[in-house]
mmCIF file of the C-alpha atoms, coordinates in Angstrom:
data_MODEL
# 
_entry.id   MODEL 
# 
loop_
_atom_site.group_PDB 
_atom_site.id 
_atom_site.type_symbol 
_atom_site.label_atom_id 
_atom_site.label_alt_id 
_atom_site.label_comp_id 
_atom_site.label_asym_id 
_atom_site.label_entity_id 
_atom_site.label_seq_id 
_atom_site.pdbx_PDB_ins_code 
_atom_site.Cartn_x 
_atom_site.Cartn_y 
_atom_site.Cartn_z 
_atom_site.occupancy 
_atom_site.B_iso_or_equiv 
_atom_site.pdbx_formal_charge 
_atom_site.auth_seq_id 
_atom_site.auth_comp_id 
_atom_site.auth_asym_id 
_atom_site.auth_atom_id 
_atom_site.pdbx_PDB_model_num 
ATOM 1   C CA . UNK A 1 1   ? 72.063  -312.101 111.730 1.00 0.00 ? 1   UNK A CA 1 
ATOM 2   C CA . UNK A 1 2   ? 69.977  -309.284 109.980 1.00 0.00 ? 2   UNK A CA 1 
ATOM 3   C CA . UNK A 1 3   ? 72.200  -307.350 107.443 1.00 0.00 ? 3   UNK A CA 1 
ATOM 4   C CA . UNK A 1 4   ? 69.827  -304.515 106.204 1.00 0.00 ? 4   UNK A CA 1 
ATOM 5   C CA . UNK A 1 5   ? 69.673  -302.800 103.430 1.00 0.00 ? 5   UNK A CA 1 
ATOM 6   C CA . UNK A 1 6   ? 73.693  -303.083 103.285 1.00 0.00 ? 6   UNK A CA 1 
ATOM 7   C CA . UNK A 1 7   ? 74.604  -300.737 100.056 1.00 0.00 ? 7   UNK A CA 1 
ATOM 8   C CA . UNK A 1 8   ? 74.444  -298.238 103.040 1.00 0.00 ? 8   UNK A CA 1 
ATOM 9   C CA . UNK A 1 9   ? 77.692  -299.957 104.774 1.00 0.00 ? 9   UNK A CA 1 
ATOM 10  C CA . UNK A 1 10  ? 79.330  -301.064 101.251 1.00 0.00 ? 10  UNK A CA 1 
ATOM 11  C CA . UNK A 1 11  ? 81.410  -298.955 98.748  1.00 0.00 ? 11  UNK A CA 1 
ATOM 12  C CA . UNK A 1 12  ? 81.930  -300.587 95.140  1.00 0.00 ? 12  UNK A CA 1 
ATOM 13  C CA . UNK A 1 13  ? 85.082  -299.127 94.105  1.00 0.00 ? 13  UNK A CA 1 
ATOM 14  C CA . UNK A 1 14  ? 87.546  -300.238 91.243  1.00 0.00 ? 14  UNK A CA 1 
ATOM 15  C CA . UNK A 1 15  ? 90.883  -302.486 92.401  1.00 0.00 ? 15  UNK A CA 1 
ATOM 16  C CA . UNK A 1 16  ? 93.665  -300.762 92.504  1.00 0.00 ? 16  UNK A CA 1 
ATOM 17  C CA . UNK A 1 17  ? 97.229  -302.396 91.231  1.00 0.00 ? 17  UNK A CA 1 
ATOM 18  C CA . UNK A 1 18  ? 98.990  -302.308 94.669  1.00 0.00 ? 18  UNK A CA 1 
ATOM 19  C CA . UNK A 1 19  ? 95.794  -305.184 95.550  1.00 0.00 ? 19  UNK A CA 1 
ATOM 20  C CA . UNK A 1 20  ? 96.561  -307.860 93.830  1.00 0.00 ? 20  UNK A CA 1 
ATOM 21  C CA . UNK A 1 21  ? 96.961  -309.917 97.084  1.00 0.00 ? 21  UNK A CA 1 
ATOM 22  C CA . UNK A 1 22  ? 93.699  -309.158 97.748  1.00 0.00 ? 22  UNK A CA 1 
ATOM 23  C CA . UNK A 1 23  ? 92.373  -310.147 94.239  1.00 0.00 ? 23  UNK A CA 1 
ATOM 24  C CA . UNK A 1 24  ? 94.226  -313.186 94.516  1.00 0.00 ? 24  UNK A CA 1 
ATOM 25  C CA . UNK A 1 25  ? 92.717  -313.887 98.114  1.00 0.00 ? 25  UNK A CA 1 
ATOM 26  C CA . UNK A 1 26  ? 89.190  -313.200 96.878  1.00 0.00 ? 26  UNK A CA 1 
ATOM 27  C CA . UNK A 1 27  ? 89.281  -314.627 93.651  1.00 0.00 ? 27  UNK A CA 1 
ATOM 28  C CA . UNK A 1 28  ? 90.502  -318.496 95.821  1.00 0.00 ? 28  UNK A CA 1 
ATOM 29  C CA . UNK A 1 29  ? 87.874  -317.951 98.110  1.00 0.00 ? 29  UNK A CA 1 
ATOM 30  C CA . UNK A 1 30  ? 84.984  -317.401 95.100  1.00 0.00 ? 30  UNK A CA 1 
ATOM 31  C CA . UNK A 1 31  ? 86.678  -320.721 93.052  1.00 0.00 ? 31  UNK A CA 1 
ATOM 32  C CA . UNK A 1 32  ? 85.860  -322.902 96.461  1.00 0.00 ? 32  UNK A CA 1 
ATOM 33  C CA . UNK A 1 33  ? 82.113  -321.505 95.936  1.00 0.00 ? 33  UNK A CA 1 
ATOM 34  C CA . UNK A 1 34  ? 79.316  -324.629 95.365  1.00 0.00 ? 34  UNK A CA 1 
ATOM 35  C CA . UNK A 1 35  ? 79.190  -323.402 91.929  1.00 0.00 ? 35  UNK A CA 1 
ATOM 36  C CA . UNK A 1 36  ? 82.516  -322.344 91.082  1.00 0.00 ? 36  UNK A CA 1 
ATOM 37  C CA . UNK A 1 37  ? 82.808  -325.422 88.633  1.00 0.00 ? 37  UNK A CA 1 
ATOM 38  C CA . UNK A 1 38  ? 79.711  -324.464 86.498  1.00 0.00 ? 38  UNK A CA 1 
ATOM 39  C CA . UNK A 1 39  ? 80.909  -320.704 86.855  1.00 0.00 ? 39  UNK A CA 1 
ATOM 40  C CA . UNK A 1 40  ? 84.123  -319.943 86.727  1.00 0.00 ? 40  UNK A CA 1 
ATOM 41  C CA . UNK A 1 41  ? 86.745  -321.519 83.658  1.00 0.00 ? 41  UNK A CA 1 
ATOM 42  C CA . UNK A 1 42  ? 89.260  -322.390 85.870  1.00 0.00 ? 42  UNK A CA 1 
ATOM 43  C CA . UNK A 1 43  ? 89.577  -324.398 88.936  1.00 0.00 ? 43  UNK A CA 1 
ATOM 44  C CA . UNK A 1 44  ? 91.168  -323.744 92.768  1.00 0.00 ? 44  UNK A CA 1 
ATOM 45  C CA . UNK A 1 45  ? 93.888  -325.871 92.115  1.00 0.00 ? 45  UNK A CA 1 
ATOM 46  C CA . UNK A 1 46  ? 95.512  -324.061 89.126  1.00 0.00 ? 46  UNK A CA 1 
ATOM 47  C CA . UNK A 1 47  ? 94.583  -320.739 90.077  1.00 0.00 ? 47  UNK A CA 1 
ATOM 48  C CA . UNK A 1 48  ? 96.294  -321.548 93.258  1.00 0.00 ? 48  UNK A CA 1 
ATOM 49  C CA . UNK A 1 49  ? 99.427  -322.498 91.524  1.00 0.00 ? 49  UNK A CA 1 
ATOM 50  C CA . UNK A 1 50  ? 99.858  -319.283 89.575  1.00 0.00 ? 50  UNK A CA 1 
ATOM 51  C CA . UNK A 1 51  ? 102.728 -317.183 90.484  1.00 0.00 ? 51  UNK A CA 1 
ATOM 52  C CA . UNK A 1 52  ? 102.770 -313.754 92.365  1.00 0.00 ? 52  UNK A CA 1 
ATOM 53  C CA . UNK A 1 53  ? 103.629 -312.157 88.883  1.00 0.00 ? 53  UNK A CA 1 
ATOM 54  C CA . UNK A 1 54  ? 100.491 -313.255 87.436  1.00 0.00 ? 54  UNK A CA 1 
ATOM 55  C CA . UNK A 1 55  ? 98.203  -311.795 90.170  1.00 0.00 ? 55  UNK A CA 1 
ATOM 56  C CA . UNK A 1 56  ? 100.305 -308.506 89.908  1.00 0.00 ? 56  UNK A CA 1 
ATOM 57  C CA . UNK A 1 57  ? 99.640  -309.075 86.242  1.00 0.00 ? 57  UNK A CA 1 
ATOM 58  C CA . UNK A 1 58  ? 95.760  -309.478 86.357  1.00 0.00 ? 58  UNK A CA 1 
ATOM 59  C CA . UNK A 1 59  ? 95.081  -306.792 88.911  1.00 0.00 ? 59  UNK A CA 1 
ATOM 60  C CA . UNK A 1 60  ? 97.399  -304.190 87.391  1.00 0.00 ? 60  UNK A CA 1 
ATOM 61  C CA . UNK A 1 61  ? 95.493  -304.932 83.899  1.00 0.00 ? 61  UNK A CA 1 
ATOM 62  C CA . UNK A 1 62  ? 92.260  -304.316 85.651  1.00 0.00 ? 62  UNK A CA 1 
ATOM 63  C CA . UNK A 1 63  ? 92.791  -301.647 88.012  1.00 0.00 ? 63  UNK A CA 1 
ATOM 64  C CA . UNK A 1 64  ? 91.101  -298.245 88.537  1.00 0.00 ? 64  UNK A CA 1 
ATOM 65  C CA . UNK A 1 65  ? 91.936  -296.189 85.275  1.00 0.00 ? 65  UNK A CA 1 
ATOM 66  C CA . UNK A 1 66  ? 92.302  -299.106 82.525  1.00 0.00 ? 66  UNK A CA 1 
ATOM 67  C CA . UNK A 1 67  ? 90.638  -298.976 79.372  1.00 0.00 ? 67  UNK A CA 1 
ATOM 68  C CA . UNK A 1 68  ? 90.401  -302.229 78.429  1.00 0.00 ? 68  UNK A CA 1 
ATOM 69  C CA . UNK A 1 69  ? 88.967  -304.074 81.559  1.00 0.00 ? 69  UNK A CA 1 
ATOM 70  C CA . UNK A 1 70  ? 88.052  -302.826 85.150  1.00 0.00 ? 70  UNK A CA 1 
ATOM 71  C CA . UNK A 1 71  ? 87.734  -305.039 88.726  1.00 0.00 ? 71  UNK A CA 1 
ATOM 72  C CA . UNK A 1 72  ? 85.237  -303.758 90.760  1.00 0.00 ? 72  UNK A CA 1 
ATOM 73  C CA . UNK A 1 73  ? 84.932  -305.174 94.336  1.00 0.00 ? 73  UNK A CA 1 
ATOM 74  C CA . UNK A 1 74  ? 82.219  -304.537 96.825  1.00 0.00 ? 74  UNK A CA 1 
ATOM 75  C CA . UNK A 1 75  ? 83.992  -303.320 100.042 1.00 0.00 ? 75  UNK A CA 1 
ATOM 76  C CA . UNK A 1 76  ? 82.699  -302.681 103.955 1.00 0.00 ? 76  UNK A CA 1 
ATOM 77  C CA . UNK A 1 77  ? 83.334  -300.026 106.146 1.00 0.00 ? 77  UNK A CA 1 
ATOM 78  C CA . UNK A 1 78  ? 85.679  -302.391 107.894 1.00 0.00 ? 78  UNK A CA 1 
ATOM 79  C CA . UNK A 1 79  ? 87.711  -302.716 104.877 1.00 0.00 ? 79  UNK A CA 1 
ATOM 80  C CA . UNK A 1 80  ? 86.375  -306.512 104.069 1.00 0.00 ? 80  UNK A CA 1 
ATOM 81  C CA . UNK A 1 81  ? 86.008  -307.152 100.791 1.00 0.00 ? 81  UNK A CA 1 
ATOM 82  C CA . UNK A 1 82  ? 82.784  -309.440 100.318 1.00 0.00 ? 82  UNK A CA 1 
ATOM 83  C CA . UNK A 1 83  ? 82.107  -309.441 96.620  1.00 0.00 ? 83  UNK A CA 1 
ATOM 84  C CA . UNK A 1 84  ? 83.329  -309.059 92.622  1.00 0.00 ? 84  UNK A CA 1 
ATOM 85  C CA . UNK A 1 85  ? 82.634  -308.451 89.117  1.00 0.00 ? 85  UNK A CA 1 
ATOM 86  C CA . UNK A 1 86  ? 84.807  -308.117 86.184  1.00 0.00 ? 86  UNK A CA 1 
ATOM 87  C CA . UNK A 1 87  ? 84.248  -306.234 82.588  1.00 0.00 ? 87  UNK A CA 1 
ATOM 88  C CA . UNK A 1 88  ? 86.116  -306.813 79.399  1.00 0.00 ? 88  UNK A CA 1 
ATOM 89  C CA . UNK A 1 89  ? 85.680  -304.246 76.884  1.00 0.00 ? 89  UNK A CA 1 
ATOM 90  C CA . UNK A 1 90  ? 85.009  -306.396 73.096  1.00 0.00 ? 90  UNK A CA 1 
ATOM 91  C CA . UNK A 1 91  ? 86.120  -304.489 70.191  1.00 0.00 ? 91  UNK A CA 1 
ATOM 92  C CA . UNK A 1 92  ? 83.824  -305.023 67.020  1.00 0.00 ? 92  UNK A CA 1 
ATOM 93  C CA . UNK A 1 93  ? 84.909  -307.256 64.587  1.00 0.00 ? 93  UNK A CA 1 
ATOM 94  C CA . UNK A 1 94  ? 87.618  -308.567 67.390  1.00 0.00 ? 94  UNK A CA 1 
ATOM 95  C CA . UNK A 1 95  ? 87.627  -312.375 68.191  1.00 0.00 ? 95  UNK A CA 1 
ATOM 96  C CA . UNK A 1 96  ? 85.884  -312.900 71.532  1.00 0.00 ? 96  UNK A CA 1 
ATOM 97  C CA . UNK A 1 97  ? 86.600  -315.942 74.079  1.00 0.00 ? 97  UNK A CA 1 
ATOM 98  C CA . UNK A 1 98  ? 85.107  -318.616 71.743  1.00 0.00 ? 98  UNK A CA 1 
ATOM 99  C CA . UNK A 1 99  ? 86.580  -317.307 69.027  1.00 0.00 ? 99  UNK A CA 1 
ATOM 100 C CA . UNK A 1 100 ? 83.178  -316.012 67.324  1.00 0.00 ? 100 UNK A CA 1 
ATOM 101 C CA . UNK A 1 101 ? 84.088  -312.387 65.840  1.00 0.00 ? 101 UNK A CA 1 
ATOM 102 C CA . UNK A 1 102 ? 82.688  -309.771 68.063  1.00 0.00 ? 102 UNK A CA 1 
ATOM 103 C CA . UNK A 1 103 ? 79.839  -307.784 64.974  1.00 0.00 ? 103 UNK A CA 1 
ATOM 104 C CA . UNK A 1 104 ? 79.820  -304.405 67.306  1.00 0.00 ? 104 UNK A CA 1 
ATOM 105 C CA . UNK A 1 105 ? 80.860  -302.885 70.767  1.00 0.00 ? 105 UNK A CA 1 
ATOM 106 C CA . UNK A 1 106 ? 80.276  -304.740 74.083  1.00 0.00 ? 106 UNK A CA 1 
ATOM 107 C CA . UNK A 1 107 ? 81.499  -305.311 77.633  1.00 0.00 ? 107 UNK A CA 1 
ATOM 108 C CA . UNK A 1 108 ? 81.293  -308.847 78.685  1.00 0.00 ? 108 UNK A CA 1 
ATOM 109 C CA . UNK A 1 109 ? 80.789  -309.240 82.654  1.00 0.00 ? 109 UNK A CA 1 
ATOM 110 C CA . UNK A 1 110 ? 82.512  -311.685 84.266  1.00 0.00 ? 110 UNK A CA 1 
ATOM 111 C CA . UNK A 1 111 ? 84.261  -313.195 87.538  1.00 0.00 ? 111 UNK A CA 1 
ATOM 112 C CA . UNK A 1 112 ? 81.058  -312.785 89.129  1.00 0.00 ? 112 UNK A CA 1 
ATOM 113 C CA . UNK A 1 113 ? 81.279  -313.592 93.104  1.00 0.00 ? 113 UNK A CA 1 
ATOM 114 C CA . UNK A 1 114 ? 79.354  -312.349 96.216  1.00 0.00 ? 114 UNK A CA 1 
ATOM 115 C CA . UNK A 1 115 ? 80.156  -313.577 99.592  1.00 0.00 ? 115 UNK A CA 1 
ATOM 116 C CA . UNK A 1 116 ? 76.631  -315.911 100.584 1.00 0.00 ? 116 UNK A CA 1 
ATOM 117 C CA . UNK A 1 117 ? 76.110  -313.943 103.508 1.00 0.00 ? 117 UNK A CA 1 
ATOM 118 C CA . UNK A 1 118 ? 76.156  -310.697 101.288 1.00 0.00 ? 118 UNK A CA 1 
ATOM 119 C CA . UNK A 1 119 ? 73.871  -312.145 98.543  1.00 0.00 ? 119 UNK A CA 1 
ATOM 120 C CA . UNK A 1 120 ? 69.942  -311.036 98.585  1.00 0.00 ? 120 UNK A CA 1 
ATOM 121 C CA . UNK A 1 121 ? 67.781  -308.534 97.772  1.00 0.00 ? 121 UNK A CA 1 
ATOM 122 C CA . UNK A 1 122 ? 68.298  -307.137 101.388 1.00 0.00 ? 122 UNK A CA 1 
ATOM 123 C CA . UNK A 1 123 ? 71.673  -307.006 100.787 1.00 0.00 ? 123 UNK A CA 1 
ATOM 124 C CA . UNK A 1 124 ? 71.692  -305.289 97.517  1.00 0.00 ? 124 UNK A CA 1 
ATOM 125 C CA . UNK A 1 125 ? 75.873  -306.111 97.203  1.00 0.00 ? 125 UNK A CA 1 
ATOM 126 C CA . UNK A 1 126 ? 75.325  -307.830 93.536  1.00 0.00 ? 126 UNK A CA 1 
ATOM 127 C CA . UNK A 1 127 ? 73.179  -305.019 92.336  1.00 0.00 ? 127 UNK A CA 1 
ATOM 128 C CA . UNK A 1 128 ? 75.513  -301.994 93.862  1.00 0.00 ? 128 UNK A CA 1 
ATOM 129 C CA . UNK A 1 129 ? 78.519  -304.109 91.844  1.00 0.00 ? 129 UNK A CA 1 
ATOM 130 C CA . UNK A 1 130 ? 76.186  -304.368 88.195  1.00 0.00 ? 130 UNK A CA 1 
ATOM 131 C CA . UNK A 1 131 ? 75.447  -301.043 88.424  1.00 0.00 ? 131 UNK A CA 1 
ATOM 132 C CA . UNK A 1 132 ? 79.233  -299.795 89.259  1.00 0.00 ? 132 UNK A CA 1 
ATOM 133 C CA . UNK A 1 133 ? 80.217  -302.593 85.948  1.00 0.00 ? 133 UNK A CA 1 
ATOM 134 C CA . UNK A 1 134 ? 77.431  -301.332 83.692  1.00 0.00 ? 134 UNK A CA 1 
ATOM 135 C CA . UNK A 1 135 ? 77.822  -297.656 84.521  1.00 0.00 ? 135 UNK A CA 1 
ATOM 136 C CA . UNK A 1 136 ? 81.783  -297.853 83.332  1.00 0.00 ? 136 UNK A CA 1 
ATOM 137 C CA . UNK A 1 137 ? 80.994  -300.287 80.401  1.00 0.00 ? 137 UNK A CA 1 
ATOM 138 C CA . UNK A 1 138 ? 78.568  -297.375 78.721  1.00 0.00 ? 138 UNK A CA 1 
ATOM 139 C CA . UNK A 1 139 ? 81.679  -294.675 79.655  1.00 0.00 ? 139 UNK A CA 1 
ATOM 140 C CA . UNK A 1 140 ? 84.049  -296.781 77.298  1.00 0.00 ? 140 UNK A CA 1 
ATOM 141 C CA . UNK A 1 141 ? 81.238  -296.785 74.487  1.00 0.00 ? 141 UNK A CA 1 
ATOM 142 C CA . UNK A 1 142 ? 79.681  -299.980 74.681  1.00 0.00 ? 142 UNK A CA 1 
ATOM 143 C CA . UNK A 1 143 ? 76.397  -300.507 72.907  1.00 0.00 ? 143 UNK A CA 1 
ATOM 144 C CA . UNK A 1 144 ? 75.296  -303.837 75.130  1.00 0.00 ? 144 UNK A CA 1 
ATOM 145 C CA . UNK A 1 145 ? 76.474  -305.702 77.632  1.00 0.00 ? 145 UNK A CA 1 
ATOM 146 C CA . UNK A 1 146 ? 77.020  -309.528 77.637  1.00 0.00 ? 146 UNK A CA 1 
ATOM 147 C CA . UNK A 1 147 ? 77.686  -312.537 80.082  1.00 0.00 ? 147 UNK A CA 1 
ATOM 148 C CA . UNK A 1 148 ? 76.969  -315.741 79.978  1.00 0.00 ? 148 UNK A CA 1 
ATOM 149 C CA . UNK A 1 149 ? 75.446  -318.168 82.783  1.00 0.00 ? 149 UNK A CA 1 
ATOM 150 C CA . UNK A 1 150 ? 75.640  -322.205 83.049  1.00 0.00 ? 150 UNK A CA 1 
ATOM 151 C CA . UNK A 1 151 ? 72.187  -323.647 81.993  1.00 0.00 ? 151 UNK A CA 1 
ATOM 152 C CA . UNK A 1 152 ? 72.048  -325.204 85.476  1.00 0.00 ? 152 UNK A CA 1 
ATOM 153 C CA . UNK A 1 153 ? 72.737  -321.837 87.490  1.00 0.00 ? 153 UNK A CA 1 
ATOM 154 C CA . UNK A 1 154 ? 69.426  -320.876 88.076  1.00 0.00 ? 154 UNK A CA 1 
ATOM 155 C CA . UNK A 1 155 ? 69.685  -318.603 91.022  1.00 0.00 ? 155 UNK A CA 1 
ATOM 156 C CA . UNK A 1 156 ? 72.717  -316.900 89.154  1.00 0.00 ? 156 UNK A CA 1 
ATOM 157 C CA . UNK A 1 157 ? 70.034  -316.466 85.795  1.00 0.00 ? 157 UNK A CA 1 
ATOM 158 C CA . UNK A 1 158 ? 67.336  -314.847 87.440  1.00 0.00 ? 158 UNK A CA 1 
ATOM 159 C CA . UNK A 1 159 ? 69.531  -311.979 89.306  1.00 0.00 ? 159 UNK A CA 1 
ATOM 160 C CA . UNK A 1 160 ? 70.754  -311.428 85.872  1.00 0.00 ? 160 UNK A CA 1 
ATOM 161 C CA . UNK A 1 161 ? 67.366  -311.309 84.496  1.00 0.00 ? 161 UNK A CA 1 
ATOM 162 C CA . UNK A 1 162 ? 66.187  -309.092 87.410  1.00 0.00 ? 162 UNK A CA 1 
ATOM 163 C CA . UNK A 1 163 ? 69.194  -306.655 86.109  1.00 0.00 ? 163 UNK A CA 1 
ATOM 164 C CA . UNK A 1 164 ? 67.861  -306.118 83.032  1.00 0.00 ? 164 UNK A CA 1 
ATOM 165 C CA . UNK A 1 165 ? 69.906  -308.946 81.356  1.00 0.00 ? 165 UNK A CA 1 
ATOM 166 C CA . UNK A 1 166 ? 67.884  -311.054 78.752  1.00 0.00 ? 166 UNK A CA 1 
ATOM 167 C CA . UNK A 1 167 ? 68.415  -314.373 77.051  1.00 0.00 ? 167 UNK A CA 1 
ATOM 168 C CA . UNK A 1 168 ? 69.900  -313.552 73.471  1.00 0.00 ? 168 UNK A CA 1 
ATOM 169 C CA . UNK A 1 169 ? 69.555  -317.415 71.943  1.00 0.00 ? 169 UNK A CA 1 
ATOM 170 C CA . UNK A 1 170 ? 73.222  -317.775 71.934  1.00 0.00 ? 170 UNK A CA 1 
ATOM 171 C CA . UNK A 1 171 ? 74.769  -320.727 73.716  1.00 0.00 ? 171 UNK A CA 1 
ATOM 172 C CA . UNK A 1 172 ? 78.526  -322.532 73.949  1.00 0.00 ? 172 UNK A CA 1 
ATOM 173 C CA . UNK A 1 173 ? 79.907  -325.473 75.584  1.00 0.00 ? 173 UNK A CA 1 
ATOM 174 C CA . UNK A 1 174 ? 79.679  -325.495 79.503  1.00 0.00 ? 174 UNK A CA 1 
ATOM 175 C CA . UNK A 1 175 ? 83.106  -326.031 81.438  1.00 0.00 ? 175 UNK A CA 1 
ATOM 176 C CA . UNK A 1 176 ? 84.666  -329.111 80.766  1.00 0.00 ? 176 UNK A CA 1 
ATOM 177 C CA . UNK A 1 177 ? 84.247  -330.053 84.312  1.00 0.00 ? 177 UNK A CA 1 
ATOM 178 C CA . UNK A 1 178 ? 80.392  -330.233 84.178  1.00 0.00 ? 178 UNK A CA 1 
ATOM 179 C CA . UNK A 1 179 ? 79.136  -330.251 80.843  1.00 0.00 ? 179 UNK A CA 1 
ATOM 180 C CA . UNK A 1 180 ? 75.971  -328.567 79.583  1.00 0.00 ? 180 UNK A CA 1 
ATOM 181 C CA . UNK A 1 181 ? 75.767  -325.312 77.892  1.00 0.00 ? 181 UNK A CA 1 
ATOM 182 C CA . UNK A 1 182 ? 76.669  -322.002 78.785  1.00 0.00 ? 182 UNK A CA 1 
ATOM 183 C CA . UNK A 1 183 ? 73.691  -319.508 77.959  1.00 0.00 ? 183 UNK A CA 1 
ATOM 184 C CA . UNK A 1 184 ? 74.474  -315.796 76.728  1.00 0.00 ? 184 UNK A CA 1 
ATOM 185 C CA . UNK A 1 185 ? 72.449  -313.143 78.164  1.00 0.00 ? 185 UNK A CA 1 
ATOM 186 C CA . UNK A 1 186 ? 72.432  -309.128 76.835  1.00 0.00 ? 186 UNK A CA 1 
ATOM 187 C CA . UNK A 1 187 ? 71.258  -305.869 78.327  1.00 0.00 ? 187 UNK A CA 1 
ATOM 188 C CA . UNK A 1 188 ? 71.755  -302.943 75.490  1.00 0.00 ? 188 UNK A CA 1 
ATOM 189 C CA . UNK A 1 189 ? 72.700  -299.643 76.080  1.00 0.00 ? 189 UNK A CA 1 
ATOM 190 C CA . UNK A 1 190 ? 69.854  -297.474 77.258  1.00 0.00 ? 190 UNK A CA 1 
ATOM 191 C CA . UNK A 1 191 ? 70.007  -294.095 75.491  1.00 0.00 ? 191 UNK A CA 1 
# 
């Protein structure tokens, strides 16, 4: 079926705390993806085992108005939501994820997921969500932007690089469950 230019029919919007079973529901569904092992740090099976509290938790610490991190989901006019992206606000001279000390102000994007059937250029669902993340990572002050992408992702790399995002040199471990090495890419700030 022919989708069309879709960012017509879809509304990127920040969660909202009252969601969380939706959050939950979404973020199962994008941990059974092909590449959820080489993308995502934690696997179906314990996510699936957290308790309601910690999905209240994580959406309520994410939702529409925080200052630390936003959720933004891509959302039809049917009220289906078909993709996700998540941005953590880094603190200079904070410890990030792997412990490296954070030198000045980022976001770091992450919980990346788009339904398959919503992924494309013609779709335009990933783009419509990295330009809703981007757009509130520069309102909190953010000088760049950072995520990082398995070595062995390649169709998740070059959206990224067709965003704007470019490989900074930096790499850490992959997820235990596949190896390899994780590479960071940057976009900076545009003035």
């Amino acid at each position: 079926m022919e989708r069309g230019d879709l960012r017509e029919s879809v509304v990127v919007r920040a969660i909202r705390a009252d969601e969380w079973p939706r959050v939950k529901k979404l973020r199962l569904e994008s941990l059974r993806d092909p590449v959820a092992d080489m993308a995502f740090l934690e696997s179906y099976e314990a996510a699936a085992a957290r308790p309601d509290s910690f999905w209240q938790e994580r959406a309520a610490g994410a939702a529409e108005g925080t200052r630390e991190r936003q959720q933004f989901i891509a959302e039809t006019d049917g009220g289906e939501w078909v993709g996700t992206v998540a941005v953590l606000v880094e603190e200079a001279g904070s410890l990030d994820f792997y412990g490296a000390v954070v030198e000045r102000g980022q976001a770091h994007v992450v919980g990346v997921f788009v339904r398959p059937e919503y992924r494309g250029d013609k779709a335009g669902v990933t783009g419509a969500l990295f330009d809703a993340a981007l757009e509130w990572a520069w309102g909190t002050g953010a000088e760049r932007a950072r995520l990082f992408v398995h070595e062995r992702n390649p169709r998740a790399e070059a959206f990224y690089r067709k965003a704007g995002f470019v490989a900074s040199g930096v790499t850490v471990p992959g997820p235990a469950a596949v190896g390899g090495r994780d590479l960071e890419y940057v976009v900076e700030r545009r003035a």
